[in-house]
Biopython code that builds the backbone (N, CA, C, O; Angstrom):
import numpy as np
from Bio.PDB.StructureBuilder import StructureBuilder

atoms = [
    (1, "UNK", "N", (74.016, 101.553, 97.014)),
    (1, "UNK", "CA", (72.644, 101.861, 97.391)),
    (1, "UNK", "C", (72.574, 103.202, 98.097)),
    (1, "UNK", "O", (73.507, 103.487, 98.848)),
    (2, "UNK", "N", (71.755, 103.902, 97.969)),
    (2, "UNK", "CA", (71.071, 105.720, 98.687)),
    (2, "UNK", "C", (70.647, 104.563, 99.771)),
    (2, "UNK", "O", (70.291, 103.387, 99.692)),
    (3, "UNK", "N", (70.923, 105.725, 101.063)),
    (3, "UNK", "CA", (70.509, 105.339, 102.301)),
    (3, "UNK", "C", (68.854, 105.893, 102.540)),
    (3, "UNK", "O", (68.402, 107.034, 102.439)),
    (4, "UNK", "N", (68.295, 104.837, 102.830)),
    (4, "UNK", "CA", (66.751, 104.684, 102.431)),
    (4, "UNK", "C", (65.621, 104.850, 102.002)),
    (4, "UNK", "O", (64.544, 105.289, 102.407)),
    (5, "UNK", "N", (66.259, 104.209, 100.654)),
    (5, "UNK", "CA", (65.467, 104.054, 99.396)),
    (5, "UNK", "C", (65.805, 102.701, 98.983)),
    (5, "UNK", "O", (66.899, 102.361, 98.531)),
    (6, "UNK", "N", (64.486, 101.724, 99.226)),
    (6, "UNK", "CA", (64.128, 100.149, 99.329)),
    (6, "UNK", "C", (65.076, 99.762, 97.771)),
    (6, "UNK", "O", (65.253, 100.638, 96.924)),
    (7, "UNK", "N", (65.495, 98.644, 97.638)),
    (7, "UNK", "CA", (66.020, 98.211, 96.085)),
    (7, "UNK", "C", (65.001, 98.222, 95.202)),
    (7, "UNK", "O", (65.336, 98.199, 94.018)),
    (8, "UNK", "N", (63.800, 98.253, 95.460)),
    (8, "UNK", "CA", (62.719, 98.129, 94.544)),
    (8, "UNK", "C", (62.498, 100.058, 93.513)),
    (8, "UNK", "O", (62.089, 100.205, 92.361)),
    (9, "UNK", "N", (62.910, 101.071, 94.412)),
    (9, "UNK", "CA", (63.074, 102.264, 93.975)),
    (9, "UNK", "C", (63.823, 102.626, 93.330)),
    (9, "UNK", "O", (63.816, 103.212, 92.247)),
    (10, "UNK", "N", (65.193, 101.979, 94.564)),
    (10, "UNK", "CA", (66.219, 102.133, 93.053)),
    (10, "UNK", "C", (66.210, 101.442, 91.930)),
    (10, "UNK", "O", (66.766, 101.878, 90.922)),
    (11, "UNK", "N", (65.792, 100.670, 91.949)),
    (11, "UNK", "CA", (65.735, 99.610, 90.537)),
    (11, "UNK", "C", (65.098, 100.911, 89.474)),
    (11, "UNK", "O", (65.792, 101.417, 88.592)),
    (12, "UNK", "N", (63.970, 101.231, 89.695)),
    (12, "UNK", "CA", (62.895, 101.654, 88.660)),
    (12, "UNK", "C", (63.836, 103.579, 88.626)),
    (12, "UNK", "O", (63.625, 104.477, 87.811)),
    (13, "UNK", "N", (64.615, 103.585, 89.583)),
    (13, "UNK", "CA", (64.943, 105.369, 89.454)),
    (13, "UNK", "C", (65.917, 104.816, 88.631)),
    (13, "UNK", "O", (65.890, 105.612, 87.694)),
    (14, "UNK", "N", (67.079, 103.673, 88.245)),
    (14, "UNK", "CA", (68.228, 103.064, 87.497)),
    (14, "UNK", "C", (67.785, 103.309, 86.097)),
    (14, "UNK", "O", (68.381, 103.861, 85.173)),
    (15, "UNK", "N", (66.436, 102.695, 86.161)),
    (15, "UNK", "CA", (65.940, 102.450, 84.670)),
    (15, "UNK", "C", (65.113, 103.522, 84.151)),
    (15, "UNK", "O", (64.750, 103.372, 82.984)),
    (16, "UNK", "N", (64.677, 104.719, 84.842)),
    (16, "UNK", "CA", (64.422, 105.863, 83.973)),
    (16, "UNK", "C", (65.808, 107.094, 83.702)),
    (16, "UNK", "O", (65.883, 108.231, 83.236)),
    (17, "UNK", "N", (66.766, 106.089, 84.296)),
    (17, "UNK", "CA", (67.592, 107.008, 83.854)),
    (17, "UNK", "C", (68.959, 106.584, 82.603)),
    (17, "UNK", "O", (69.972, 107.101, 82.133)),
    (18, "UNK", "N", (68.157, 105.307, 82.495)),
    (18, "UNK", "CA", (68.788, 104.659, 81.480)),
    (18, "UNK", "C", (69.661, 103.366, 81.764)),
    (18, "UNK", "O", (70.132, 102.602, 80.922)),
    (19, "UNK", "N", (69.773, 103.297, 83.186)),
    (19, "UNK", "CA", (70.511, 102.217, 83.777)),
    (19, "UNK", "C", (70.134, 101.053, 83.366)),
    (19, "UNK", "O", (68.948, 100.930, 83.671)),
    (20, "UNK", "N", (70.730, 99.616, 82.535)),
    (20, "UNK", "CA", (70.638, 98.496, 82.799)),
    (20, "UNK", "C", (71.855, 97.941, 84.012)),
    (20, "UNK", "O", (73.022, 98.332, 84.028)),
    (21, "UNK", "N", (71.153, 96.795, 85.131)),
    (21, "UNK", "CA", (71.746, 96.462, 85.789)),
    (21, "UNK", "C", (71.097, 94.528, 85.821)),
    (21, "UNK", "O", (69.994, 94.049, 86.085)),
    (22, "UNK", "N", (72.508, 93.862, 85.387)),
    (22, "UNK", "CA", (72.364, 92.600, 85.408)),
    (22, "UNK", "C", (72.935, 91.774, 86.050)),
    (22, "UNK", "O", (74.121, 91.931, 85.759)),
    (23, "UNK", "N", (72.836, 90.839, 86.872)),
    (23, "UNK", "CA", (73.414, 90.138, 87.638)),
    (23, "UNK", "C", (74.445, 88.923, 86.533)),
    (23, "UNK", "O", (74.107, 88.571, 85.403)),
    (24, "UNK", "N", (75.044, 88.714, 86.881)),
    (24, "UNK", "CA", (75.943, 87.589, 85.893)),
    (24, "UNK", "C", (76.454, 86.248, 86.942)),
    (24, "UNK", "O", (77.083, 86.286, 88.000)),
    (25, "UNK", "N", (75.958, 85.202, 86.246)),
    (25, "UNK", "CA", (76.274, 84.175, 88.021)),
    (25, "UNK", "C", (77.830, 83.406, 87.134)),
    (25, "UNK", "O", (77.685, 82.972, 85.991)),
    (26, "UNK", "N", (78.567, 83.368, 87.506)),
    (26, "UNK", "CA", (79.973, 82.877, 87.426)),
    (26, "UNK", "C", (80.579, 82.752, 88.565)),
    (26, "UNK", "O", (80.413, 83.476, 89.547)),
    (27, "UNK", "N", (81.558, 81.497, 88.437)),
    (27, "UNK", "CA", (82.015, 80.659, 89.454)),
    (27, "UNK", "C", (83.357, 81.214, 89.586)),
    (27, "UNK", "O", (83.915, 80.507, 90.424)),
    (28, "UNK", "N", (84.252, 82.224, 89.138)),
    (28, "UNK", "CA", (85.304, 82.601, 89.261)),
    (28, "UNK", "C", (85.717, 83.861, 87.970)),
    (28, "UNK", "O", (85.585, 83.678, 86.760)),
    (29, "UNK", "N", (86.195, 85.034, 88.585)),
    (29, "UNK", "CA", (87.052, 85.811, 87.563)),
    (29, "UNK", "C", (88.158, 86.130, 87.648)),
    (29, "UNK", "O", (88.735, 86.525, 88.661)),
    (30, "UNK", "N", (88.779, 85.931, 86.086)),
    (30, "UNK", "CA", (90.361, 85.613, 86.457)),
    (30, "UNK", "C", (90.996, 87.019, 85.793)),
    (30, "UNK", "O", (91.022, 87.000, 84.563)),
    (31, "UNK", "N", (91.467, 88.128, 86.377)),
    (31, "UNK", "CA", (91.864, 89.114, 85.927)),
    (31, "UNK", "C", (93.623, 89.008, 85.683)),
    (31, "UNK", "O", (94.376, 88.900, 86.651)),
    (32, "UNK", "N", (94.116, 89.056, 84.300)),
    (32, "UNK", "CA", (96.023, 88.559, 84.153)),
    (32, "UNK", "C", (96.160, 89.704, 84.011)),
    (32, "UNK", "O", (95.436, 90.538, 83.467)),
    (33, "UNK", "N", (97.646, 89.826, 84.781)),
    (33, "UNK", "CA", (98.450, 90.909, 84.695)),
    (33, "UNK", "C", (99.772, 90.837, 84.113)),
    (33, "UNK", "O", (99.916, 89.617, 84.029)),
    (34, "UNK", "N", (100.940, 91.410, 83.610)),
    (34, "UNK", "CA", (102.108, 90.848, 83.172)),
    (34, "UNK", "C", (102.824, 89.982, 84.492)),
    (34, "UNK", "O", (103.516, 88.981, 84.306)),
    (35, "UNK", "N", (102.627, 90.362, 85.397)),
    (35, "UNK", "CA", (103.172, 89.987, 86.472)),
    (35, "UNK", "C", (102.486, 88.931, 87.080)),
    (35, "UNK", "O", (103.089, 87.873, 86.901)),
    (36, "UNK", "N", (101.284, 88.789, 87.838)),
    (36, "UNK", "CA", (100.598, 88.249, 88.112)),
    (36, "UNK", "C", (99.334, 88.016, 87.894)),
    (36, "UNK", "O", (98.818, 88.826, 87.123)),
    (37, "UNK", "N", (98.482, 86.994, 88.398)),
    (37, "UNK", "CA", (97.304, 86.944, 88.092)),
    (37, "UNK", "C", (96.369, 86.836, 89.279)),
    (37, "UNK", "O", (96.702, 86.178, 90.264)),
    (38, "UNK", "N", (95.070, 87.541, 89.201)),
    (38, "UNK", "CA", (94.014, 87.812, 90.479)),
    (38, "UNK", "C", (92.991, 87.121, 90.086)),
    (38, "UNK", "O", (92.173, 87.533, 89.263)),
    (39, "UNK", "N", (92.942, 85.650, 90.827)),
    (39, "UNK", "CA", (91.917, 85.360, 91.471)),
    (39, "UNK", "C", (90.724, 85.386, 92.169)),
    (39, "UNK", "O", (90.871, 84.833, 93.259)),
    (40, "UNK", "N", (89.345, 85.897, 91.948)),
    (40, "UNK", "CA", (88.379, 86.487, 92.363)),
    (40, "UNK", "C", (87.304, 85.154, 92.275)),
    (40, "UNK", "O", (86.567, 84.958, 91.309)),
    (41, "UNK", "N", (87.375, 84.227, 93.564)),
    (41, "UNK", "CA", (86.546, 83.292, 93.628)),
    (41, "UNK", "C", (85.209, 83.759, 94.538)),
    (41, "UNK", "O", (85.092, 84.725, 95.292)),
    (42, "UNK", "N", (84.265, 82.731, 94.188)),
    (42, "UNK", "CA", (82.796, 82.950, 95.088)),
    (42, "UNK", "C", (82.479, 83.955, 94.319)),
    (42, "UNK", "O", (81.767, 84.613, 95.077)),
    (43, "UNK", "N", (82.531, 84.661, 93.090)),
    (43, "UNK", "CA", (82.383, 86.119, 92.663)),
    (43, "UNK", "C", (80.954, 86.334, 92.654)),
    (43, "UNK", "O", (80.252, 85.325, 92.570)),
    (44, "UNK", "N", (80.250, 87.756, 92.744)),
    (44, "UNK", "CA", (79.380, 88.567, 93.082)),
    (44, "UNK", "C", (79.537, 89.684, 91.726)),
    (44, "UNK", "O", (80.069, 90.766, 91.977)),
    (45, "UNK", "N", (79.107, 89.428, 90.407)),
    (45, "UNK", "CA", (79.287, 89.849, 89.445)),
    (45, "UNK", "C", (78.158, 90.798, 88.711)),
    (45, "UNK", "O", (77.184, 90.272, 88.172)),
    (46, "UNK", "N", (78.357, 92.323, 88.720)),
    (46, "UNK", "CA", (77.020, 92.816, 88.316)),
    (46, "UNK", "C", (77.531, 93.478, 86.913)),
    (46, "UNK", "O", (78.613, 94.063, 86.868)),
    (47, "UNK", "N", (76.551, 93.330, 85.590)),
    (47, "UNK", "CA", (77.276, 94.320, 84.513)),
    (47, "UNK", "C", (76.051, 95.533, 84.875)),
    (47, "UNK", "O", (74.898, 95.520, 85.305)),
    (48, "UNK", "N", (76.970, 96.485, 84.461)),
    (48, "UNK", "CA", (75.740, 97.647, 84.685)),
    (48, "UNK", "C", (76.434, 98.292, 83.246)),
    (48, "UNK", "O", (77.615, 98.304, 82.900)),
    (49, "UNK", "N", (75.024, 98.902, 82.450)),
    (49, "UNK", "CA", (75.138, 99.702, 81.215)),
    (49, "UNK", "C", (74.581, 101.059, 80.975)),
    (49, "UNK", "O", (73.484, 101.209, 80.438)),
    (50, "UNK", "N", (75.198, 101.879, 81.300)),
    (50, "UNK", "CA", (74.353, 102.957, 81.341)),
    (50, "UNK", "C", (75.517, 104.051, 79.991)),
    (50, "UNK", "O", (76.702, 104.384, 80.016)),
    (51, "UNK", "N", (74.070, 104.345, 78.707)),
    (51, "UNK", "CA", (74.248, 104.870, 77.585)),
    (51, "UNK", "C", (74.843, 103.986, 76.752)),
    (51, "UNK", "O", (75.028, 104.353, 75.591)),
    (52, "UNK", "N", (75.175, 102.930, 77.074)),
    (52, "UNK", "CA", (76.169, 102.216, 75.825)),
    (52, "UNK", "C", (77.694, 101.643, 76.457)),
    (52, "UNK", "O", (78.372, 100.832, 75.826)),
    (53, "UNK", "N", (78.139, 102.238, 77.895)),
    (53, "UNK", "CA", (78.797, 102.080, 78.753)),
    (53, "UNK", "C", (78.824, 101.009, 79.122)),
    (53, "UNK", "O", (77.999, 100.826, 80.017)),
    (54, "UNK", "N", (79.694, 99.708, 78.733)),
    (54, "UNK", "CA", (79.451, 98.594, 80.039)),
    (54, "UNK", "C", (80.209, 98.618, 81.162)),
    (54, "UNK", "O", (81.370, 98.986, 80.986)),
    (55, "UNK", "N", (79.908, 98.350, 82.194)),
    (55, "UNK", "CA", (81.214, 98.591, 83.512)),
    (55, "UNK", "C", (80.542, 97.111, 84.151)),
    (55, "UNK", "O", (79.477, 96.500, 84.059)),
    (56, "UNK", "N", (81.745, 96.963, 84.789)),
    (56, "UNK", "CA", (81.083, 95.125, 85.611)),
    (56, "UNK", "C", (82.281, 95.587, 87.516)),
    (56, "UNK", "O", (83.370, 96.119, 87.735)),
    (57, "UNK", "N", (81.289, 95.030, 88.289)),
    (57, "UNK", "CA", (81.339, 95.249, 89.461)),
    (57, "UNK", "C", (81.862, 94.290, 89.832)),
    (57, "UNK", "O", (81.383, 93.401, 89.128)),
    (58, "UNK", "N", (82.667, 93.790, 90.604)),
    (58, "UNK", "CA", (83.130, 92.392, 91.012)),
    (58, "UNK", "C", (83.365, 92.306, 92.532)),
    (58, "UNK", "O", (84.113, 93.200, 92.927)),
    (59, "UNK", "N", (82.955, 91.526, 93.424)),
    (59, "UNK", "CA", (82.784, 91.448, 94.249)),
    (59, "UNK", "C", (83.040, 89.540, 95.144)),
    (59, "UNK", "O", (82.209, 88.641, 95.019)),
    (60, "UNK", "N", (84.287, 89.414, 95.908)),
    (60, "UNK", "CA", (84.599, 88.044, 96.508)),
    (60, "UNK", "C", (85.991, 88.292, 96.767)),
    (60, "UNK", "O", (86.572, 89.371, 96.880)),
    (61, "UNK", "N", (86.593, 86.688, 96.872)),
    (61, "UNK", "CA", (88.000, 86.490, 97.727)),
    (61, "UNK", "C", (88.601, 86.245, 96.308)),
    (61, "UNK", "O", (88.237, 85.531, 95.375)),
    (62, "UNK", "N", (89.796, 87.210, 96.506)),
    (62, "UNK", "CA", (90.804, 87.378, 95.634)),
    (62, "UNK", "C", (92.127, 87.121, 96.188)),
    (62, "UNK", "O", (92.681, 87.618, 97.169)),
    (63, "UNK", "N", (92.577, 86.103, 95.224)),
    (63, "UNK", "CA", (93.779, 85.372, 95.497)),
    (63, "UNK", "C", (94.852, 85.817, 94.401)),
    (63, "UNK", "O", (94.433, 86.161, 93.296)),
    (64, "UNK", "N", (96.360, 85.821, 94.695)),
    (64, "UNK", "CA", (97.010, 86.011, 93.678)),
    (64, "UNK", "C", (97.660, 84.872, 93.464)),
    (64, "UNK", "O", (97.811, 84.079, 94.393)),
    (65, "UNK", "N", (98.364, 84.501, 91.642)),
    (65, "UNK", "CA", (98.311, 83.742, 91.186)),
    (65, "UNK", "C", (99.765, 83.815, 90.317)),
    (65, "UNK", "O", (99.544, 84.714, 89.506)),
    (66, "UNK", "N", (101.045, 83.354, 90.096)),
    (66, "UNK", "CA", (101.525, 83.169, 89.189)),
    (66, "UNK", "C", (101.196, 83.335, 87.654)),
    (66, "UNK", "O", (100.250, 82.631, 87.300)),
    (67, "UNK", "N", (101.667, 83.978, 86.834)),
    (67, "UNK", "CA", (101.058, 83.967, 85.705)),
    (67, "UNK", "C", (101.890, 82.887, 84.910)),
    (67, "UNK", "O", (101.490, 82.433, 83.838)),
    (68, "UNK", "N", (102.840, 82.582, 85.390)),
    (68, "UNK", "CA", (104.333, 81.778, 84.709)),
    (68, "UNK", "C", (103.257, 79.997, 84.169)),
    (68, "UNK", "O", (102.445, 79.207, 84.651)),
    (69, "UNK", "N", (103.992, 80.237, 82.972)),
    (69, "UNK", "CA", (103.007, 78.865, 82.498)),
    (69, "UNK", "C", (104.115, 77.807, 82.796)),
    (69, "UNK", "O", (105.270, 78.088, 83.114)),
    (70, "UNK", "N", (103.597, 76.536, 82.648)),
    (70, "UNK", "CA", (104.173, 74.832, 83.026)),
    (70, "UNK", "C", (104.686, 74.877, 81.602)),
    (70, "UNK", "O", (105.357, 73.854, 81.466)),
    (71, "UNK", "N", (104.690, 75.386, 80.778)),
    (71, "UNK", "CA", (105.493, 75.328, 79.725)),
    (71, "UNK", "C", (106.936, 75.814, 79.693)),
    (71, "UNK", "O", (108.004, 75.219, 79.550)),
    (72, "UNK", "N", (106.527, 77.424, 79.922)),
    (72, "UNK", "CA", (107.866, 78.164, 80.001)),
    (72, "UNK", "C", (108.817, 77.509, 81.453)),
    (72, "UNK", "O", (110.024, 77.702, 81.310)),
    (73, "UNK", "N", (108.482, 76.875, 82.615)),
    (73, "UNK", "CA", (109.166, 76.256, 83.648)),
    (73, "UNK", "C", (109.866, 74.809, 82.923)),
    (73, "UNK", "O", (111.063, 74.518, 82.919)),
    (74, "UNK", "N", (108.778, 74.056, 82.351)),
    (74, "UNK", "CA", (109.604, 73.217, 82.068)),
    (74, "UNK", "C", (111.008, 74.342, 80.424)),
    (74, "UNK", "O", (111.785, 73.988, 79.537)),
    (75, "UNK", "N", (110.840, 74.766, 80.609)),
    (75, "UNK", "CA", (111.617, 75.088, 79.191)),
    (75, "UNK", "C", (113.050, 75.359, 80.421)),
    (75, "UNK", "O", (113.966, 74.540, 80.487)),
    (76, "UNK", "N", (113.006, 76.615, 81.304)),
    (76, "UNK", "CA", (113.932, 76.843, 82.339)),
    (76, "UNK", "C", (114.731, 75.440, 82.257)),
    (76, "UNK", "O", (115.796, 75.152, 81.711)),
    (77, "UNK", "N", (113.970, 74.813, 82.878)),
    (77, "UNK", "CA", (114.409, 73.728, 84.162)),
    (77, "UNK", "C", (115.393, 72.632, 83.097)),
    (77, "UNK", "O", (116.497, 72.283, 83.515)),
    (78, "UNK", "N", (114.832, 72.069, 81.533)),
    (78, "UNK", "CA", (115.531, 72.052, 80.661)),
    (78, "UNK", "C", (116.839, 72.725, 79.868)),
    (78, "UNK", "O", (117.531, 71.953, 79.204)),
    (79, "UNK", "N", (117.123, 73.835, 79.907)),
    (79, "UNK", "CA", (117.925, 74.561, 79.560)),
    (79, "UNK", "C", (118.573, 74.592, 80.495)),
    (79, "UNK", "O", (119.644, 74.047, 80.228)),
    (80, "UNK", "N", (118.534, 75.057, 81.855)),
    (80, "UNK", "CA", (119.203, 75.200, 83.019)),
    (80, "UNK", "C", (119.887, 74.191, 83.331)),
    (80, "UNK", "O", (120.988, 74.347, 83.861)),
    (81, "UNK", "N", (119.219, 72.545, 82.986)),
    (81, "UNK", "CA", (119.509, 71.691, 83.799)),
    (81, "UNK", "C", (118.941, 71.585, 85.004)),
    (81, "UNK", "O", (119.161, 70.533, 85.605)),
    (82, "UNK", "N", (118.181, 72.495, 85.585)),
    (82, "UNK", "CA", (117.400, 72.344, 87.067)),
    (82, "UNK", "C", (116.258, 71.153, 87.408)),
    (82, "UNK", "O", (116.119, 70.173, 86.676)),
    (83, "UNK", "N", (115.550, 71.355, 88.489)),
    (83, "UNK", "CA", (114.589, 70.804, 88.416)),
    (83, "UNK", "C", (113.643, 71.766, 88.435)),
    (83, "UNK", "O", (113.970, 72.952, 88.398)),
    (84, "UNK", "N", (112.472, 71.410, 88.488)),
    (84, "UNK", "CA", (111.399, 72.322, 87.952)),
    (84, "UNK", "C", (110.931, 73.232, 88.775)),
    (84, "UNK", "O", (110.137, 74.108, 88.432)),
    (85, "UNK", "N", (111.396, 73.085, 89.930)),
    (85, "UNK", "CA", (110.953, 73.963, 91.286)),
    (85, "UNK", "C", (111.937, 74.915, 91.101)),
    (85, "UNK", "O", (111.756, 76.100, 91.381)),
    (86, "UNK", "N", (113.001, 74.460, 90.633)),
    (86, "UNK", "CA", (114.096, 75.405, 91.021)),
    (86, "UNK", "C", (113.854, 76.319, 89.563)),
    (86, "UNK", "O", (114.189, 77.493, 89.721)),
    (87, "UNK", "N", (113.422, 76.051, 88.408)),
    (87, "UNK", "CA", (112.766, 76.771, 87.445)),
    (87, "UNK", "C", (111.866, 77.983, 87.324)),
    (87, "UNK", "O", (111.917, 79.058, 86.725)),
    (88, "UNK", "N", (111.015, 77.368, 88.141)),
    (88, "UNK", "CA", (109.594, 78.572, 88.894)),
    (88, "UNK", "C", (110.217, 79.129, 89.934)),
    (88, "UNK", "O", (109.833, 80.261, 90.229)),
    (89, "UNK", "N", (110.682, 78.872, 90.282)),
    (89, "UNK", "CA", (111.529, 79.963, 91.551)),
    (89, "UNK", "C", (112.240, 81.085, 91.068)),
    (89, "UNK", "O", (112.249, 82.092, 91.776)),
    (90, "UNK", "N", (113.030, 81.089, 89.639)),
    (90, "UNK", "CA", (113.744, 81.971, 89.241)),
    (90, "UNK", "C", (112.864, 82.571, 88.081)),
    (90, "UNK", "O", (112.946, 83.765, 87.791)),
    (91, "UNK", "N", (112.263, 81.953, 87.617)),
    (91, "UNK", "CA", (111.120, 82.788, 86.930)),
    (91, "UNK", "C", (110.160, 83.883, 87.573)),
    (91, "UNK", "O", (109.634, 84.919, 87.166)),
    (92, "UNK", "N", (110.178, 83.109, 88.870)),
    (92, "UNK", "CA", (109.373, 84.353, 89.499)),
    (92, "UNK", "C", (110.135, 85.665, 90.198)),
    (92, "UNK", "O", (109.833, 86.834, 90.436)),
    (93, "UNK", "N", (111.206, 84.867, 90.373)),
    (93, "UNK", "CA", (112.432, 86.000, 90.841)),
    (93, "UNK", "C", (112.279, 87.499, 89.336)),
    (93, "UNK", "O", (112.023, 88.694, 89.480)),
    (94, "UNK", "N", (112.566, 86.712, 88.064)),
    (94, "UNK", "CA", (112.582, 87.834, 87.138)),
    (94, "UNK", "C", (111.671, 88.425, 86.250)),
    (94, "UNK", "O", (111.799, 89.164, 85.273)),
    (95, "UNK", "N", (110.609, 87.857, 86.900)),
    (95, "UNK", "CA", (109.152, 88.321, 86.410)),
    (95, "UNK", "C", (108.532, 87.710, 84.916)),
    (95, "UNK", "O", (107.821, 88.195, 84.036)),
    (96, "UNK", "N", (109.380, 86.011, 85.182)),
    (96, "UNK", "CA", (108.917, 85.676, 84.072)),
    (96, "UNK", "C", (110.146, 85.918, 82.555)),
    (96, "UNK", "O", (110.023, 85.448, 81.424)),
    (97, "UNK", "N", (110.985, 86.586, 82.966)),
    (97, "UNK", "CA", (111.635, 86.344, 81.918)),
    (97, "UNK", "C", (112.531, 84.866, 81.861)),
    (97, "UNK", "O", (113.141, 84.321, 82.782)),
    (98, "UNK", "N", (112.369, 84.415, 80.371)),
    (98, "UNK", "CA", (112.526, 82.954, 80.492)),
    (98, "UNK", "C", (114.333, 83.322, 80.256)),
    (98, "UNK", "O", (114.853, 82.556, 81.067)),
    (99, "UNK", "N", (115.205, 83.916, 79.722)),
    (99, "UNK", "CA", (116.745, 84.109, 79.076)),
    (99, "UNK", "C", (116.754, 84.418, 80.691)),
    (99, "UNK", "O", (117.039, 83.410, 81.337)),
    (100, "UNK", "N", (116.515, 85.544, 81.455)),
    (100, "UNK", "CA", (117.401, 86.186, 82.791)),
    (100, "UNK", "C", (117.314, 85.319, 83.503)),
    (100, "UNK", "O", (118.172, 85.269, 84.384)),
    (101, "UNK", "N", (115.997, 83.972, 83.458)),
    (101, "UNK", "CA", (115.921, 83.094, 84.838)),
    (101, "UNK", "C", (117.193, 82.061, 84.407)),
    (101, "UNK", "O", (118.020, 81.596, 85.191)),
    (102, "UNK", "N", (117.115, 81.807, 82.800)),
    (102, "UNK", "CA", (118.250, 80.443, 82.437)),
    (102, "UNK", "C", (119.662, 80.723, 82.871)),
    (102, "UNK", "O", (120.488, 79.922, 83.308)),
    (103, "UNK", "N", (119.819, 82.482, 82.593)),
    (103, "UNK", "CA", (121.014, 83.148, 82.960)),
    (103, "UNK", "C", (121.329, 83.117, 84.755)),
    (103, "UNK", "O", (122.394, 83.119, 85.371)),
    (104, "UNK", "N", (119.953, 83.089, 85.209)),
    (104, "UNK", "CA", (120.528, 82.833, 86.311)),
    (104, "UNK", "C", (120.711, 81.878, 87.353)),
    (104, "UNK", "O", (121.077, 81.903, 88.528)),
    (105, "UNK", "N", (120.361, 81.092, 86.586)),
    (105, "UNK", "CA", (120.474, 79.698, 87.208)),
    (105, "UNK", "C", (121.580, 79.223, 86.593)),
    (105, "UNK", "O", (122.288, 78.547, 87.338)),
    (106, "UNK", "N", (121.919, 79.334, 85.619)),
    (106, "UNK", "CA", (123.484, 79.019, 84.879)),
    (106, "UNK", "C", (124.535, 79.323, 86.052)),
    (106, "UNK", "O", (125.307, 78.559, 86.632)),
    (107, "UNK", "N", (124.348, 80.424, 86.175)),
    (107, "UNK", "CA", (125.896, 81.088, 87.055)),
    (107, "UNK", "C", (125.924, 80.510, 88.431)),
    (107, "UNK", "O", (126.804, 80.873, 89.211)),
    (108, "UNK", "N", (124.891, 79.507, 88.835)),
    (108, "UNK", "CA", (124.873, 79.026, 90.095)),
    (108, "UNK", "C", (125.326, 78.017, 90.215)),
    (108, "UNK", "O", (125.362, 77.484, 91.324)),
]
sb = StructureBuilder()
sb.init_structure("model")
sb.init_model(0)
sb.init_chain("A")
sb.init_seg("    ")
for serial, (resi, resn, name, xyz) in enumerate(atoms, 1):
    if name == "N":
        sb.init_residue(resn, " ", resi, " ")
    sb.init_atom(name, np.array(xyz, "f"), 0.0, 1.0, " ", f" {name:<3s}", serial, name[0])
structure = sb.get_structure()
């Protein structure tokens, strides 16, 4: 927001300049990374389009998240022989690689 100029101004100065601005109500956005995943709960979600441009604003409490699936752990923890904690533990140690975590839980 310009420091004082009511939302009702900017709204209408947005839209002669081509701005669409839409509110989007969603209960969570989940942004994955190879590594991890970000959690963005309570979200505050605006798309704004200006020329053909979409851009989206995101706004709340962001948590980080394991990206490692209950699949690939149980696969570890099977191969390894571990238990499943001890699976996700070394998965997260190697960022998810499923061979370096089996490898390294082997040698232990």
């Amino acid at each position: 927001m310009m420091p004082g100029m009511n939302p009702r101004q900017m709204q209408k100065a947005m839209q002669r300049m081509g701005i669409k601005q839409e509110e989007i109500d969603a209960s969570e956005v989940i942004i994955k990374t190879p590594e991890k995943n970000l959690v963005i709960k309570n979200p505050q979600v605006t798309k704004v389009d200006m020329m053909g441009q979409k851009t989206f604003q995101v706004i709340g409490e962001v948590t980080e998240e394991s990206s490692i699936s209950e699949e690939d752990i149980k696969t570890v923890a099977e191969q390894a022989e571990v238990s499943e904690e001890q699976a996700k533990e070394a998965l997260q140690k190697t960022s998810g690689d499923l061979a370096e975590a089996i490898l390294e839980l082997k040698k232990e």
